[in-house]
Every structure is written in structure tokens, then in C-alpha cells.
C-alpha positions in Angstrom: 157.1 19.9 35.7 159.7 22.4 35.0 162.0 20.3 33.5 159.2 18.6 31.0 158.5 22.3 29.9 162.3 22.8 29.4 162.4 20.0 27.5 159.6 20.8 25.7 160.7 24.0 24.7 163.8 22.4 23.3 162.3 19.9 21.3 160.6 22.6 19.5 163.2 25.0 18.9 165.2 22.4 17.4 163.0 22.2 14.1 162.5 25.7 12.8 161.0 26.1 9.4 162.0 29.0 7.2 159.8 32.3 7.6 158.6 34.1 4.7 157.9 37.4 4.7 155.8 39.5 1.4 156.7 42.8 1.5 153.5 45.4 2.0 153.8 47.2 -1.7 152.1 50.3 0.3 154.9 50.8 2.6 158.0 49.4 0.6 160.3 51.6 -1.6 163.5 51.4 -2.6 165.7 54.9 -2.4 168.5 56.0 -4.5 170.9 58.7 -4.6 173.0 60.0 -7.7 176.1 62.5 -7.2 175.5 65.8 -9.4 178.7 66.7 -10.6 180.1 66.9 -7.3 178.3 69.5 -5.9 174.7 67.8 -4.8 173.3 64.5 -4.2 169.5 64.1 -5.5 167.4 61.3 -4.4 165.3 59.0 -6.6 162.2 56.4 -5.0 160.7 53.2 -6.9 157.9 51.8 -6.1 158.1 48.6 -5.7 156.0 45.7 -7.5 156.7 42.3 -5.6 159.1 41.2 -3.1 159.6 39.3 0.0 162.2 37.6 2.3 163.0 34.1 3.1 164.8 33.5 6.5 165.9 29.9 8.0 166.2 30.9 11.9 168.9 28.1 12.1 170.8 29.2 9.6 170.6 33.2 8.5 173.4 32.4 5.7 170.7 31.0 3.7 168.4 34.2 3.8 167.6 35.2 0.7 165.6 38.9 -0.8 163.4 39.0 -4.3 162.8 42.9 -5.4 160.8 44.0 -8.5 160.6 47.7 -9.3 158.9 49.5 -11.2 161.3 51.9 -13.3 158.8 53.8 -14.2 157.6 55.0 -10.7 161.6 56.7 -10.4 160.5 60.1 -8.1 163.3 62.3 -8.4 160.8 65.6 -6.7 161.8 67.2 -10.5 159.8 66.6 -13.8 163.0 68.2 -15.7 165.7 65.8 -14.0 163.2 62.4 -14.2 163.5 63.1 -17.8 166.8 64.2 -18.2 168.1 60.3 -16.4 165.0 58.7 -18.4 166.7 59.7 -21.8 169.9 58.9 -20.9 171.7 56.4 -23.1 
């Protein structure tokens, strides 16, 4: 009995199909950081729009990512610096 659960287990783990994972847009941001000068580091968040991730358990070199942001959402904490790195050229 053991052995036919053993093998069982193998059979099974032997064909793996690729997971797929959507990201939850409610809990998924990406962060940023921007070097002011040299004296302070301030911190940007996008929201994000879509996204997800693609795994193959038998092979993790073919995992692959898809972000879209929203540019718009950039949160710096600061009207006055969001607008300042908006204009820029």
C-alpha cells in the first residue's frame, strides 16, 4: 500500500502545469525611490492596473511577471514635488 501511494505521488509530480497568479490591484503597489541631491531619498507608490505571474514548478527559468501602472497614481506624500517630477522634461 505504501509503495502504490509512493508511486502515486510520483506519477503526479512529474506533470506540473504552470501556475498563474493575478495580482489583487487592492494590495499591489509598486515603490520607488529618487535621490534628492544627495542629501534625501523620497519615496513615490503607483497603483497598479493589471498584473500577474506565471510560474512552471519544473522549471522557474521560465517564470515570467506582467506590470501595468498607472503613472498617474505616482504618491510622493507632497503635492509640490508630484508636480515638480510630473513637469519634468
Amino acid at each position: 500500500m505504501l509503495i502504490a501511494a509512493v508511486t502515486l505521488l510520483a506519477a503526479q509530480s512529474l506533470h506540473v502545469e504552470t501556475l498563474t497568479y493575478k495580482f489583487d490591484k487592492v494590495h499591489t503597489q509598486i515603490h520607488a525611490s529618487v535621490n534628492h541631491m544627495g542629501f534625501s531619498n523620497s519615496t513615490a507608490r503607483f497603483r497598479v492596473k493589471d498584473g500577474g505571474v506565471s510560474l512552471d514548478p519544473a522549471d522557474l527559468s521560465k517564470a515570467k511577471v506582467a506590470v501595468v501602472i498607472d503613472a498617474n497614481s505616482m504618491d510622493l506624500g507632497d503635492p509640490t514635488w508630484k508636480e515638480h517630477l510630473s513637469d519634468a522634461k
